[in-house]
N, CA, C, O and CB atoms as a CASP TS submission, in Angstrom:
PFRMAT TS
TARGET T0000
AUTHOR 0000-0000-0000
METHOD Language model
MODEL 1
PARENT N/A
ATOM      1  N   UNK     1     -13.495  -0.029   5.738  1.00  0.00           N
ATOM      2  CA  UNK     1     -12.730   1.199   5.782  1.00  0.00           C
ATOM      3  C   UNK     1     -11.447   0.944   6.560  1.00  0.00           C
ATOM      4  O   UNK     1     -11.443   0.358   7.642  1.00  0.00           O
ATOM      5  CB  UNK     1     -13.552   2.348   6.419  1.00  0.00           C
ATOM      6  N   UNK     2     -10.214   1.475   5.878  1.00  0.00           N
ATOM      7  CA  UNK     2      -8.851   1.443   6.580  1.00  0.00           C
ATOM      8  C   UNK     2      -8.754   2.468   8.007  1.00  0.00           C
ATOM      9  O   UNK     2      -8.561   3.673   7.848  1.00  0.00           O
ATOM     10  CB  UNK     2      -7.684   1.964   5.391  1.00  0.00           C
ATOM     11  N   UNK     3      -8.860   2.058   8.980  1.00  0.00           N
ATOM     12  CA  UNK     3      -8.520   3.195  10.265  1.00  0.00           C
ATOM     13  C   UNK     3      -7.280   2.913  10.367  1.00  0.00           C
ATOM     14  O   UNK     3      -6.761   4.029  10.372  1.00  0.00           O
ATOM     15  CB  UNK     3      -9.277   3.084  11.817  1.00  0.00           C
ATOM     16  N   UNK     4      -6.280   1.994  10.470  1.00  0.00           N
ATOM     17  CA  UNK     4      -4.988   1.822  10.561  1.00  0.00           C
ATOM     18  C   UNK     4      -4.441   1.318   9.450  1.00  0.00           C
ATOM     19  O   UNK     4      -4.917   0.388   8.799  1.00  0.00           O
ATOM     20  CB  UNK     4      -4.687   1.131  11.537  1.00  0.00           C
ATOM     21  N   UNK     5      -3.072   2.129   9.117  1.00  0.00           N
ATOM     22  CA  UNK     5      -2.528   3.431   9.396  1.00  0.00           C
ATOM     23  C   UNK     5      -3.482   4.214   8.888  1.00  0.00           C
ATOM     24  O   UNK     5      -4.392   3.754   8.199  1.00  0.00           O
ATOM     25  CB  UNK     5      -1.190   3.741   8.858  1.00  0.00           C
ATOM     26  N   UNK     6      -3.344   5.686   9.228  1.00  0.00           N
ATOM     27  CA  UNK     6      -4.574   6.795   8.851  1.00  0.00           C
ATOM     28  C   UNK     6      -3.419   7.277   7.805  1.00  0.00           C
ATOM     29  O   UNK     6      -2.203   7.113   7.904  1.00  0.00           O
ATOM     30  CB  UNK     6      -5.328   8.168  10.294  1.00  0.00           C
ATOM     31  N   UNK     7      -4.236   7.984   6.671  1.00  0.00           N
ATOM     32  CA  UNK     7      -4.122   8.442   5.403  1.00  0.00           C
ATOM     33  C   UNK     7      -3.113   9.419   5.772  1.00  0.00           C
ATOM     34  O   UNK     7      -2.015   8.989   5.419  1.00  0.00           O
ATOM     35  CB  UNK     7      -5.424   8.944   4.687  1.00  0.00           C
ATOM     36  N   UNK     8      -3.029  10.494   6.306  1.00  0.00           N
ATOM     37  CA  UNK     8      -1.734  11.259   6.857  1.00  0.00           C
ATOM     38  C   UNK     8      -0.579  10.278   7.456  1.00  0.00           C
ATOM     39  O   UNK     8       0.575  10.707   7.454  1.00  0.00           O
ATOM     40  CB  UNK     8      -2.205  12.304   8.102  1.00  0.00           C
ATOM     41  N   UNK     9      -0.810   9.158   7.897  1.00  0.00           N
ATOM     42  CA  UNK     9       0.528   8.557   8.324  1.00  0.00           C
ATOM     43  C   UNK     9       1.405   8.310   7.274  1.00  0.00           C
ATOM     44  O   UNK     9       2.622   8.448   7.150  1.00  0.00           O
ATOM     45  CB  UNK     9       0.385   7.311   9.019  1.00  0.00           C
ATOM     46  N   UNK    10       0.161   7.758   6.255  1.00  0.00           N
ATOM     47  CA  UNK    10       0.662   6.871   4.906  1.00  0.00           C
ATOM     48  C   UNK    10       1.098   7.885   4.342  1.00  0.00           C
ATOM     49  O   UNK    10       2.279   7.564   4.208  1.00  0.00           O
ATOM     50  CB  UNK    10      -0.377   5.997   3.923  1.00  0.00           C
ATOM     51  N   UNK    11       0.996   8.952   3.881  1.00  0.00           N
ATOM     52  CA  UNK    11       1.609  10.834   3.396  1.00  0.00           C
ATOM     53  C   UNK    11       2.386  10.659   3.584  1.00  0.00           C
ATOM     54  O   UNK    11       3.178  10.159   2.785  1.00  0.00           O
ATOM     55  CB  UNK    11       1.379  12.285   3.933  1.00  0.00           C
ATOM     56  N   UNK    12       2.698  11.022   4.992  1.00  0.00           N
ATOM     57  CA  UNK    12       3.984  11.604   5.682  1.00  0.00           C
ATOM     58  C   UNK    12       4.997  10.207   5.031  1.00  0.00           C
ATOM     59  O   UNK    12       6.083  10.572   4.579  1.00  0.00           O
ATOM     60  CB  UNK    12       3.826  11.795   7.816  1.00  0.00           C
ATOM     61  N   UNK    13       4.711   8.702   4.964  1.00  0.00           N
ATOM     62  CA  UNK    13       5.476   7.580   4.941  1.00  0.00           C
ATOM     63  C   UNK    13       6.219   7.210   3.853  1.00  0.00           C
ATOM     64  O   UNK    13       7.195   6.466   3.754  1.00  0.00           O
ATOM     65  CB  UNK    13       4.802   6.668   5.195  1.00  0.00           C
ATOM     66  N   UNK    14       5.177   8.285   2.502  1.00  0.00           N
ATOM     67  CA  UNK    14       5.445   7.531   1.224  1.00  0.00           C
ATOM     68  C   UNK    14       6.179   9.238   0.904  1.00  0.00           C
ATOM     69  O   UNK    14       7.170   9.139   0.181  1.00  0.00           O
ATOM     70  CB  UNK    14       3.787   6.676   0.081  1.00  0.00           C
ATOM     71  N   UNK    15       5.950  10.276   1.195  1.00  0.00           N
ATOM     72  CA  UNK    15       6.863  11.557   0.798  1.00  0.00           C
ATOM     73  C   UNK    15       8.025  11.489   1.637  1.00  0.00           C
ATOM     74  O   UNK    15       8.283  10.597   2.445  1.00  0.00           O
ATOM     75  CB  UNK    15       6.142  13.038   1.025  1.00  0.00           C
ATOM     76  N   UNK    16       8.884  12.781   1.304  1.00  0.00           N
ATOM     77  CA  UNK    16       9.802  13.327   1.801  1.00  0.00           C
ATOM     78  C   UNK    16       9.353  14.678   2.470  1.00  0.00           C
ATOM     79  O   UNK    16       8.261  15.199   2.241  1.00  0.00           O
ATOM     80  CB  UNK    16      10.745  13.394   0.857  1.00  0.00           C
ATOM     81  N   UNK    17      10.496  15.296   3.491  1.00  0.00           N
ATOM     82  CA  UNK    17      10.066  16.724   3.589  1.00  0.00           C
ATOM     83  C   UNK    17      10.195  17.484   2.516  1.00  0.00           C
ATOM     84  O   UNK    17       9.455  18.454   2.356  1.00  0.00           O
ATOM     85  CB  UNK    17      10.688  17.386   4.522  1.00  0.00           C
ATOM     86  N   UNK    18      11.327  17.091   1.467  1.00  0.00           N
ATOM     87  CA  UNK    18      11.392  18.107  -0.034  1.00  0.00           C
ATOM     88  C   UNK    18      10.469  17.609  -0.864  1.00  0.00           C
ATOM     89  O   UNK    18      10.648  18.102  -1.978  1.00  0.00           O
ATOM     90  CB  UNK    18      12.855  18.114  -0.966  1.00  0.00           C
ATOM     91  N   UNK    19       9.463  16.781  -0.849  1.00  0.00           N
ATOM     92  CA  UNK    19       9.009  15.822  -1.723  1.00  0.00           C
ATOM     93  C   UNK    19       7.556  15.585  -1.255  1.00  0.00           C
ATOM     94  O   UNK    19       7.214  14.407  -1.147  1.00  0.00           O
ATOM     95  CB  UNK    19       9.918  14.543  -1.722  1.00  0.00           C
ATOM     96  N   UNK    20       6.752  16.449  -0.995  1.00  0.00           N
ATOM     97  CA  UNK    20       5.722  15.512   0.132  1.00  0.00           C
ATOM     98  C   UNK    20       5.046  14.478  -1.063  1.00  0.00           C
ATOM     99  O   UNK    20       5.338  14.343  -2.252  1.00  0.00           O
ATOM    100  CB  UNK    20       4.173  16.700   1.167  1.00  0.00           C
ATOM    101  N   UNK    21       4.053  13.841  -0.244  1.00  0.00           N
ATOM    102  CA  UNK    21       3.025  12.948  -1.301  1.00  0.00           C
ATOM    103  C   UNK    21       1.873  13.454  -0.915  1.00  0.00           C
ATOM    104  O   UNK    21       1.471  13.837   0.184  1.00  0.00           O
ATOM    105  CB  UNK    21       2.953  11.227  -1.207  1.00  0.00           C
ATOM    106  N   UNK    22       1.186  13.388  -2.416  1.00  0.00           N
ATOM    107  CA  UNK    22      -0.383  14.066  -1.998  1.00  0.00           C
ATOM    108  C   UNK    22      -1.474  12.580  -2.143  1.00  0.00           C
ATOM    109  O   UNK    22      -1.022  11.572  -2.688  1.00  0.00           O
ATOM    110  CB  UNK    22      -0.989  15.653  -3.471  1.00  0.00           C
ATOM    111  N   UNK    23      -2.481  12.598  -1.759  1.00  0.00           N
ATOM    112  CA  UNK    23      -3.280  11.969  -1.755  1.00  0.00           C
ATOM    113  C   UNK    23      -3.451  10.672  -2.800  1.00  0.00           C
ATOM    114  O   UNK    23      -3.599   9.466  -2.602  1.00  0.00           O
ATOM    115  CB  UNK    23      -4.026  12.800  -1.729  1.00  0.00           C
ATOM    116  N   UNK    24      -3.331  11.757  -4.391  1.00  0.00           N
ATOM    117  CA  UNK    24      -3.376  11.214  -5.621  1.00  0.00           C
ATOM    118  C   UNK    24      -2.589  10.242  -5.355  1.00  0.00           C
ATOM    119  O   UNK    24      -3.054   9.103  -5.303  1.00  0.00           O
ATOM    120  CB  UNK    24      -3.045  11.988  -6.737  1.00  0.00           C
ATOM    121  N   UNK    25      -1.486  10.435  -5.173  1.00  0.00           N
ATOM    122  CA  UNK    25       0.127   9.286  -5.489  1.00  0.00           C
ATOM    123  C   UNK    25      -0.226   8.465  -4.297  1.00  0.00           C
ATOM    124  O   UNK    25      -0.528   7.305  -4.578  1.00  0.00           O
ATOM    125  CB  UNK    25       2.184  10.134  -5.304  1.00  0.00           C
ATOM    126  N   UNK    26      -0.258   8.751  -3.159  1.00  0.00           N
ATOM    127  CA  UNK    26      -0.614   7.505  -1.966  1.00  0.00           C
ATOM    128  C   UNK    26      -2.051   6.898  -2.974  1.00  0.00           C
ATOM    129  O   UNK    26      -1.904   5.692  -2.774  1.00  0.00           O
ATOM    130  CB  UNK    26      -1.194   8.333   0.175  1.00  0.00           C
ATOM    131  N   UNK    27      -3.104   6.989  -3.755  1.00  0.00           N
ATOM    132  CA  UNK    27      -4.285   6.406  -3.821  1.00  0.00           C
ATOM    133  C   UNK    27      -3.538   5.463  -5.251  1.00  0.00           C
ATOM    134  O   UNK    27      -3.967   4.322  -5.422  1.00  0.00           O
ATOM    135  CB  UNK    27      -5.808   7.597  -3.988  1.00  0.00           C
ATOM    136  N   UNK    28      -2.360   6.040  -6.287  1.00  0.00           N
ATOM    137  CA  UNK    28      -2.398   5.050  -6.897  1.00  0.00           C
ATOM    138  C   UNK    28      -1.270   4.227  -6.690  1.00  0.00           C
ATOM    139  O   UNK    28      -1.223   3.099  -7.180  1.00  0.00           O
ATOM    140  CB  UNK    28      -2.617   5.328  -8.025  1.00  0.00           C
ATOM    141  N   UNK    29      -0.133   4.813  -5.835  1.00  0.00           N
ATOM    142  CA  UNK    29       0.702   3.599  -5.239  1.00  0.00           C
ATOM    143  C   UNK    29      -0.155   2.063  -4.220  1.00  0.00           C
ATOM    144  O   UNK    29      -0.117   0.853  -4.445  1.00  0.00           O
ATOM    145  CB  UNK    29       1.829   4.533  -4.098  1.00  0.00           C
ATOM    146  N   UNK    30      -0.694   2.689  -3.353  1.00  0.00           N
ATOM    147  CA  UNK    30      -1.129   1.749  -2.680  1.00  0.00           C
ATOM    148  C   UNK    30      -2.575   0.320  -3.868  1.00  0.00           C
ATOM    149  O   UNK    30      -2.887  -0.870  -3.823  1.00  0.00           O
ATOM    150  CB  UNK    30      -1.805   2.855  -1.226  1.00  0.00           C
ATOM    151  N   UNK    31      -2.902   1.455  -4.634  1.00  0.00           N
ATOM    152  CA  UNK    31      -3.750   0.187  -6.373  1.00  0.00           C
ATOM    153  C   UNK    31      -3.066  -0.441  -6.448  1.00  0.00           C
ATOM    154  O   UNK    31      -3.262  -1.587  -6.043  1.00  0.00           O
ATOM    155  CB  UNK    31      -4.021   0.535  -8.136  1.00  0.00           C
ATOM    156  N   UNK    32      -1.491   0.042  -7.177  1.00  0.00           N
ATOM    157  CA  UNK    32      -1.211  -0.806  -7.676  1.00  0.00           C
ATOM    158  C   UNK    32      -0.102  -2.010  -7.189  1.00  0.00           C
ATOM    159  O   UNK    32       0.459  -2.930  -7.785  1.00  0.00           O
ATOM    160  CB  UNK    32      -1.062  -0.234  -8.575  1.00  0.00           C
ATOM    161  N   UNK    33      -0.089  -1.499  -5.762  1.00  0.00           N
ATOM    162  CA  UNK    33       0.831  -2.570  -5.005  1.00  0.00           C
ATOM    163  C   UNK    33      -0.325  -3.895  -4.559  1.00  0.00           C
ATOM    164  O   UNK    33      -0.128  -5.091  -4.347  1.00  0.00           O
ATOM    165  CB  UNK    33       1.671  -1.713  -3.384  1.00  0.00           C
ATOM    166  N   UNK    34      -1.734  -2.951  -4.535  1.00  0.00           N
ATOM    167  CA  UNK    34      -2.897  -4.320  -3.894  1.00  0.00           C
ATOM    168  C   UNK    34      -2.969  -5.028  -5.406  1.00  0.00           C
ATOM    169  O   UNK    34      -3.141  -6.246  -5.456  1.00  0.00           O
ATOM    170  CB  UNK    34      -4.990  -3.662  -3.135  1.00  0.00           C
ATOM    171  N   UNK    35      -2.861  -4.399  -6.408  1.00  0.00           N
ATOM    172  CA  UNK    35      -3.167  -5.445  -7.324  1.00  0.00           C
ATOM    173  C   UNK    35      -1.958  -6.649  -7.647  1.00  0.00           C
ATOM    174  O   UNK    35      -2.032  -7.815  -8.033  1.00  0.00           O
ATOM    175  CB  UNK    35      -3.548  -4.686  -8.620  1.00  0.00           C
ATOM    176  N   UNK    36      -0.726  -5.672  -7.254  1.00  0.00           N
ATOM    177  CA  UNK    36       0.459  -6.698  -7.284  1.00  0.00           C
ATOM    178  C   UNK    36       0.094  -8.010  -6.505  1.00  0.00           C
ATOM    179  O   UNK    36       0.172  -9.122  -7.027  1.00  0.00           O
ATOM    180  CB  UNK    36       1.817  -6.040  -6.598  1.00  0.00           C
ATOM    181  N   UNK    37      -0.254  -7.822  -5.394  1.00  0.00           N
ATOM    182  CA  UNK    37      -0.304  -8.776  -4.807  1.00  0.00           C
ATOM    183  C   UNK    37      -1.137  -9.214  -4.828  1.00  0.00           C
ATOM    184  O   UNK    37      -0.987 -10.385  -4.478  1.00  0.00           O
ATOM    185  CB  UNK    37      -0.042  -8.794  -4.013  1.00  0.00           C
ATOM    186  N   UNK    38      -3.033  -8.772  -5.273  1.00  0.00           N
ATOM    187  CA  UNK    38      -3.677 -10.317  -6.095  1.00  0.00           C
ATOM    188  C   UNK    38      -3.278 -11.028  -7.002  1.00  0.00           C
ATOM    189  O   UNK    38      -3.610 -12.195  -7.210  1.00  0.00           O
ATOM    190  CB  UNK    38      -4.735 -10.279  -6.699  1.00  0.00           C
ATOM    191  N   UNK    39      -2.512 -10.356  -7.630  1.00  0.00           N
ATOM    192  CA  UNK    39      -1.975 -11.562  -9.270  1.00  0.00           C
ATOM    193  C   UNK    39      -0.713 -12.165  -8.460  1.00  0.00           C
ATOM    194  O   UNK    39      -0.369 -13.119  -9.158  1.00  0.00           O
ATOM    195  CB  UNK    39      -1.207 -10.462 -11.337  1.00  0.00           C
ATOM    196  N   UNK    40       0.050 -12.108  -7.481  1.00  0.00           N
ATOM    197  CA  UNK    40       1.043 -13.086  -6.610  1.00  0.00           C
ATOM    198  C   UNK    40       0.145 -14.410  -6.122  1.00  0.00           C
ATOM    199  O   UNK    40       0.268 -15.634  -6.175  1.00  0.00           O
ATOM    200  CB  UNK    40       1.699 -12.189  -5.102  1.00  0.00           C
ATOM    201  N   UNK    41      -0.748 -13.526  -5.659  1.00  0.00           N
ATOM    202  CA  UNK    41      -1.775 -14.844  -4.430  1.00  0.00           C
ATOM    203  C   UNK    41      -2.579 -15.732  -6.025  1.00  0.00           C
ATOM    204  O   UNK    41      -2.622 -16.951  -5.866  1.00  0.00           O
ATOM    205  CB  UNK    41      -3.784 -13.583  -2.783  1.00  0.00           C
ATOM    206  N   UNK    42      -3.115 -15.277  -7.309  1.00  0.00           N
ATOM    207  CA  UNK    42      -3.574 -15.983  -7.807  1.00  0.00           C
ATOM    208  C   UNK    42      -2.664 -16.866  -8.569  1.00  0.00           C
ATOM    209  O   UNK    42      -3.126 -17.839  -9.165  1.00  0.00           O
ATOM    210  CB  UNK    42      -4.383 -15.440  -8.287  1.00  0.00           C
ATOM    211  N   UNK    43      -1.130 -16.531  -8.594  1.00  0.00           N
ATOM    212  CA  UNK    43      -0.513 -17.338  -9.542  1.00  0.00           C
ATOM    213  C   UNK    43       0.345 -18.449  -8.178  1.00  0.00           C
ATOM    214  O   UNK    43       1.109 -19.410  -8.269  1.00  0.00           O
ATOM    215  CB  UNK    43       0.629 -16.230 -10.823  1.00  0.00           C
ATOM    216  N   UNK    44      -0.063 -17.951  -7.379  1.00  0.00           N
ATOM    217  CA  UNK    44       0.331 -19.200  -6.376  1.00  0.00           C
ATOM    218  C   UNK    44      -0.698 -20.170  -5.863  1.00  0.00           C
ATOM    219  O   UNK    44      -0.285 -21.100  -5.170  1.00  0.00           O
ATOM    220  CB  UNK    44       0.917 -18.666  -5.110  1.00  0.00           C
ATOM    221  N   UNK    45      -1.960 -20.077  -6.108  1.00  0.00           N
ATOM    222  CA  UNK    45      -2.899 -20.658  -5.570  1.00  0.00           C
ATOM    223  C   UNK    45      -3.787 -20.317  -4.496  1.00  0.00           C
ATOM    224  O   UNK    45      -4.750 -21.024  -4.200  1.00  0.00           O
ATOM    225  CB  UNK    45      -2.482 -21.482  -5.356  1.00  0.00           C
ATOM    226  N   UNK    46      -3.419 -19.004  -3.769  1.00  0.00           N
ATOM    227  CA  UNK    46      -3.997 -18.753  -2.544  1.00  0.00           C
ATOM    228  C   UNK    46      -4.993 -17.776  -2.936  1.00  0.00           C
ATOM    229  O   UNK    46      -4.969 -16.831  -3.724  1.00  0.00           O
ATOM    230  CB  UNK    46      -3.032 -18.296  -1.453  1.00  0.00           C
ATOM    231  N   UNK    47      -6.133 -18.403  -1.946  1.00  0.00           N
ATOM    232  CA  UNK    47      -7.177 -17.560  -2.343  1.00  0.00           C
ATOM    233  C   UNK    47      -7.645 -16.402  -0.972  1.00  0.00           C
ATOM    234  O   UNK    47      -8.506 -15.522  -0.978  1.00  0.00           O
ATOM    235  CB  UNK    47      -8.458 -18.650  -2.835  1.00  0.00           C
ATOM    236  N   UNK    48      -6.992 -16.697  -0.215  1.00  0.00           N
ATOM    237  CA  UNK    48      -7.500 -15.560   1.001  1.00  0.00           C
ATOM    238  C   UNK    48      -5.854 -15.247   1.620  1.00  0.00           C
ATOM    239  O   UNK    48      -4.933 -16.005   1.314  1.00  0.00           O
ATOM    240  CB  UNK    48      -8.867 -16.433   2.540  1.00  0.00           C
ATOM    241  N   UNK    49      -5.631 -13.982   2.559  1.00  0.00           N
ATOM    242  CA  UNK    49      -4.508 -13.971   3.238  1.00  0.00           C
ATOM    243  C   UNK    49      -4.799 -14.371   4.973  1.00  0.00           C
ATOM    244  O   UNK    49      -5.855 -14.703   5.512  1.00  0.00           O
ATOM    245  CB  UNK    49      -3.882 -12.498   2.946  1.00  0.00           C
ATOM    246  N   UNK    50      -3.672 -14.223   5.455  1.00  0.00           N
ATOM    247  CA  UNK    50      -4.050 -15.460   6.971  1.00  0.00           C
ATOM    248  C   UNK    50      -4.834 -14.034   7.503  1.00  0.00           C
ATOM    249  O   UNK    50      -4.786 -12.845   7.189  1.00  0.00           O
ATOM    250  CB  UNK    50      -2.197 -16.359   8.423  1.00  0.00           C
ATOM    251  N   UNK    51      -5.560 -14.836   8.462  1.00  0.00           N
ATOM    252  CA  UNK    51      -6.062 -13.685   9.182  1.00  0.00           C
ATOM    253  C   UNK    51      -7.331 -13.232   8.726  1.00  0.00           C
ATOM    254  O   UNK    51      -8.099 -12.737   9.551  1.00  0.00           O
ATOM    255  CB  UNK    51      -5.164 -12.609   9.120  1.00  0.00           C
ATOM    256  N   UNK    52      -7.744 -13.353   7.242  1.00  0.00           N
ATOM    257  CA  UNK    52      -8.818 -13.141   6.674  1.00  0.00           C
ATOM    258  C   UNK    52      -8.462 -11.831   6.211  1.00  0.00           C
ATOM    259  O   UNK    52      -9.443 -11.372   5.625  1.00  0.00           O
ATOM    260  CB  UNK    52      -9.997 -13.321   7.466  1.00  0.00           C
ATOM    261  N   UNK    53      -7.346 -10.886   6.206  1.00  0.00           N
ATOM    262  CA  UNK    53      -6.887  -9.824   5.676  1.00  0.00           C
ATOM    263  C   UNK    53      -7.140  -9.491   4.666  1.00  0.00           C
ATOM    264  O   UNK    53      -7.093 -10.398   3.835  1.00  0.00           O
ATOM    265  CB  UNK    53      -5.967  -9.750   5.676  1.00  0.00           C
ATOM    266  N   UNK    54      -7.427  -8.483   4.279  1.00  0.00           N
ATOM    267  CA  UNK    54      -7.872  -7.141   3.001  1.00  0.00           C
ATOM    268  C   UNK    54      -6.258  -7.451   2.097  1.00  0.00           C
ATOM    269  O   UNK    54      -5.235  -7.702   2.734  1.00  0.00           O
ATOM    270  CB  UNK    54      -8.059  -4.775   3.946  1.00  0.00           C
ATOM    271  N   UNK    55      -6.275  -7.375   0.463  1.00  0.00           N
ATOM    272  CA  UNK    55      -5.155  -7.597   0.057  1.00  0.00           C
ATOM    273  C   UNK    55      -4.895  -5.683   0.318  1.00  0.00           C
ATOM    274  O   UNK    55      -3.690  -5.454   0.420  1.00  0.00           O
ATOM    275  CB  UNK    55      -5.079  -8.527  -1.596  1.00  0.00           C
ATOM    276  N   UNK    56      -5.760  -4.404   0.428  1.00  0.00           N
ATOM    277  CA  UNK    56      -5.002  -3.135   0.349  1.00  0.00           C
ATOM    278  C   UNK    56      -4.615  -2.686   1.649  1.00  0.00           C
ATOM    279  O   UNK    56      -4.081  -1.577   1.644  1.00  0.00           O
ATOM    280  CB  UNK    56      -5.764  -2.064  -0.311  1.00  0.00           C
ATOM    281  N   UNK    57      -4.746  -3.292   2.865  1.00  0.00           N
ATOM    282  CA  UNK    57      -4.956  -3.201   4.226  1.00  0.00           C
ATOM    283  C   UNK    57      -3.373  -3.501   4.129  1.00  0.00           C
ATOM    284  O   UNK    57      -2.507  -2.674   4.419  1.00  0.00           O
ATOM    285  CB  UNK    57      -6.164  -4.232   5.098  1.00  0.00           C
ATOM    286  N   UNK    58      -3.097  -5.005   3.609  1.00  0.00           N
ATOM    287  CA  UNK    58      -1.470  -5.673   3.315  1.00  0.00           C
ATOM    288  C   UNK    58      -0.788  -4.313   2.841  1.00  0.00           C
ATOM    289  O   UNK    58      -0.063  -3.778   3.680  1.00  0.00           O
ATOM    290  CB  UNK    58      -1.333  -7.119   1.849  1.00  0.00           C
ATOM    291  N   UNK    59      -0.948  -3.581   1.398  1.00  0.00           N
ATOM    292  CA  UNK    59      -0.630  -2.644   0.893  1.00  0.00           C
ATOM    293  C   UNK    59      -0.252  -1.473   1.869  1.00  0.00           C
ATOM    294  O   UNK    59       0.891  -1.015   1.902  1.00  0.00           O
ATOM    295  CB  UNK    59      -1.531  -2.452   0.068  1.00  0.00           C
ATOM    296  N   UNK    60      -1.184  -1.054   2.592  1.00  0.00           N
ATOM    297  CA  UNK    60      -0.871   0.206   3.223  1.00  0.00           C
ATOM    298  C   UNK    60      -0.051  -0.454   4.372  1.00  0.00           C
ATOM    299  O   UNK    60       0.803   0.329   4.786  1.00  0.00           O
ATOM    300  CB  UNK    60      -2.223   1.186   3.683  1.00  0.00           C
ATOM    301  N   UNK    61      -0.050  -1.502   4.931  1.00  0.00           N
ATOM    302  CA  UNK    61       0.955  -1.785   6.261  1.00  0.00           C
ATOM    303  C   UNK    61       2.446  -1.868   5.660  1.00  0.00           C
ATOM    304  O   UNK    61       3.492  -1.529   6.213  1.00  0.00           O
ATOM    305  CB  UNK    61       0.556  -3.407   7.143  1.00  0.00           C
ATOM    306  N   UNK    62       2.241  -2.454   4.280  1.00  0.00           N
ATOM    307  CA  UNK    62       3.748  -2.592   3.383  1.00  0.00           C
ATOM    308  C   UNK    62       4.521  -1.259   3.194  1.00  0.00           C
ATOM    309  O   UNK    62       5.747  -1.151   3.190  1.00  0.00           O
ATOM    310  CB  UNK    62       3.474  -3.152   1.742  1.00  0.00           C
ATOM    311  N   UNK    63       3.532  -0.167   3.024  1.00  0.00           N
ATOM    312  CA  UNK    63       3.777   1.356   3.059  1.00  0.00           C
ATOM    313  C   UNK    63       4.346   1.731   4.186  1.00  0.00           C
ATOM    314  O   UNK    63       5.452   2.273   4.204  1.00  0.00           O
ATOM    315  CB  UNK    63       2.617   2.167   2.922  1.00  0.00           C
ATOM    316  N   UNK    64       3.385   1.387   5.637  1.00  0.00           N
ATOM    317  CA  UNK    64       4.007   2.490   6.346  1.00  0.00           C
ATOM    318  C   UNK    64       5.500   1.300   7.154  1.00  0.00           C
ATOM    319  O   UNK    64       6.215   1.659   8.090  1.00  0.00           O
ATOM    320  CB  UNK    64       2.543   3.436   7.702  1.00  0.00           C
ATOM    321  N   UNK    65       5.580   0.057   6.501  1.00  0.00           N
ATOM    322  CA  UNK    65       7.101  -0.666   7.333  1.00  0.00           C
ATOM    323  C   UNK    65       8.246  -0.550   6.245  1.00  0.00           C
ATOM    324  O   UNK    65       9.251  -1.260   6.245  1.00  0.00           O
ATOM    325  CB  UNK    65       6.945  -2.658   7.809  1.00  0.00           C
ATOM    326  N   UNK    66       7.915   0.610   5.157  1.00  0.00           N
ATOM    327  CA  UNK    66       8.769   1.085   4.296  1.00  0.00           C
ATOM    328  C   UNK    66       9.134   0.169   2.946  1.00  0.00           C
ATOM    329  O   UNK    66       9.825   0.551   2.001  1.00  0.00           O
ATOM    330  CB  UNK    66       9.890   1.360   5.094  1.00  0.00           C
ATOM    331  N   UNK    67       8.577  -0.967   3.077  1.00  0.00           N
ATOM    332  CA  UNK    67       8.478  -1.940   2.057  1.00  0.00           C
ATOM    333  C   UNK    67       8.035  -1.900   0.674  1.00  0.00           C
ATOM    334  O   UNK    67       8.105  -2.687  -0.269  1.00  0.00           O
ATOM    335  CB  UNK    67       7.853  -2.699   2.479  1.00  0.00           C
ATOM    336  N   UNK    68       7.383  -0.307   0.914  1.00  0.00           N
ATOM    337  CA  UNK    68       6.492   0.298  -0.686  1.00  0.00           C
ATOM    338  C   UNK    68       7.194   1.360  -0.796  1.00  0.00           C
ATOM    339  O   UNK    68       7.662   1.743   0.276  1.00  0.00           O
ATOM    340  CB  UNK    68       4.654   0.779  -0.735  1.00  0.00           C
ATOM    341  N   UNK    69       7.528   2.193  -2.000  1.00  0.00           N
ATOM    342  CA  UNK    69       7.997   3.419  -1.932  1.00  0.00           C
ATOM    343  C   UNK    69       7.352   3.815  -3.215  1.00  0.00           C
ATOM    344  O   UNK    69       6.720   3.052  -3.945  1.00  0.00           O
ATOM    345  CB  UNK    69       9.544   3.576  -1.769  1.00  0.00           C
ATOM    346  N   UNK    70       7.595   5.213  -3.441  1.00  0.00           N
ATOM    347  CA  UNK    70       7.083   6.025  -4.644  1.00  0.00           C
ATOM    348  C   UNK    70       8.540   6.366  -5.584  1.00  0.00           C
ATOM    349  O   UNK    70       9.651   6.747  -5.215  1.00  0.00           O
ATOM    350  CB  UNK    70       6.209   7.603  -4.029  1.00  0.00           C
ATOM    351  N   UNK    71       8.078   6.097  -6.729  1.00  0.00           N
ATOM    352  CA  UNK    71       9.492   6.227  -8.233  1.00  0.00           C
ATOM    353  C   UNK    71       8.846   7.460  -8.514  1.00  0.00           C
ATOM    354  O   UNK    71       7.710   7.559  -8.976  1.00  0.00           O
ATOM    355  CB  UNK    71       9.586   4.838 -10.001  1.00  0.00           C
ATOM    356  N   UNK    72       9.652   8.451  -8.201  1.00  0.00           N
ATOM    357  CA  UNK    72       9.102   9.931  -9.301  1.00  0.00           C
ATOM    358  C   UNK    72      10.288   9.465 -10.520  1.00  0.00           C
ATOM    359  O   UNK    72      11.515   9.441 -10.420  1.00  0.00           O
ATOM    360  CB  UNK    72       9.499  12.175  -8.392  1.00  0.00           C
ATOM    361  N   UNK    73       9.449   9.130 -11.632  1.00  0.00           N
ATOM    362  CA  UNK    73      10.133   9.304 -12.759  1.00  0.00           C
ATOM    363  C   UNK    73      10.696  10.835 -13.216  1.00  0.00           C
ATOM    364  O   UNK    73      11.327  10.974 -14.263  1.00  0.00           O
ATOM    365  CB  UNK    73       9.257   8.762 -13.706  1.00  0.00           C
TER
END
């Protein structure tokens, strides 16, 4: 289970105040950024991240250091 960042941090990180984000959009931004980055680590060869790190743990820290964002089409 993710305790850091907590699910309201990641909200507040990935909305705006005109814009918030609900749950839904933080649950499939943060999929499909962890899956981005298993198919990176498998087409490079790496099979674990340092640290022994979670690839969605990577995801949500990428979120809240602003490195992920949400596209409203």
């Amino acid at each position: 289970m993710i305790n850091e960042p907590s699910v309201d941090a990641l909200i507040r990180k990935l909305g705006t105040e005109e814009e918030p984000a609900s749950r839904y959009e933080l649950c499939v931004v943060v999929a499909k950024r962890t899956r981005q980055i298993i198919e990176q680590m498998q087409s490079a060869g790496v099979t674990e991240l340092p640290g022994k790190q979670k690839e969605i743990v990577l995801a949500c820290q990428e979120i809240m250091n602003g490195k992920v964002t949400s596209v409203h089409d």
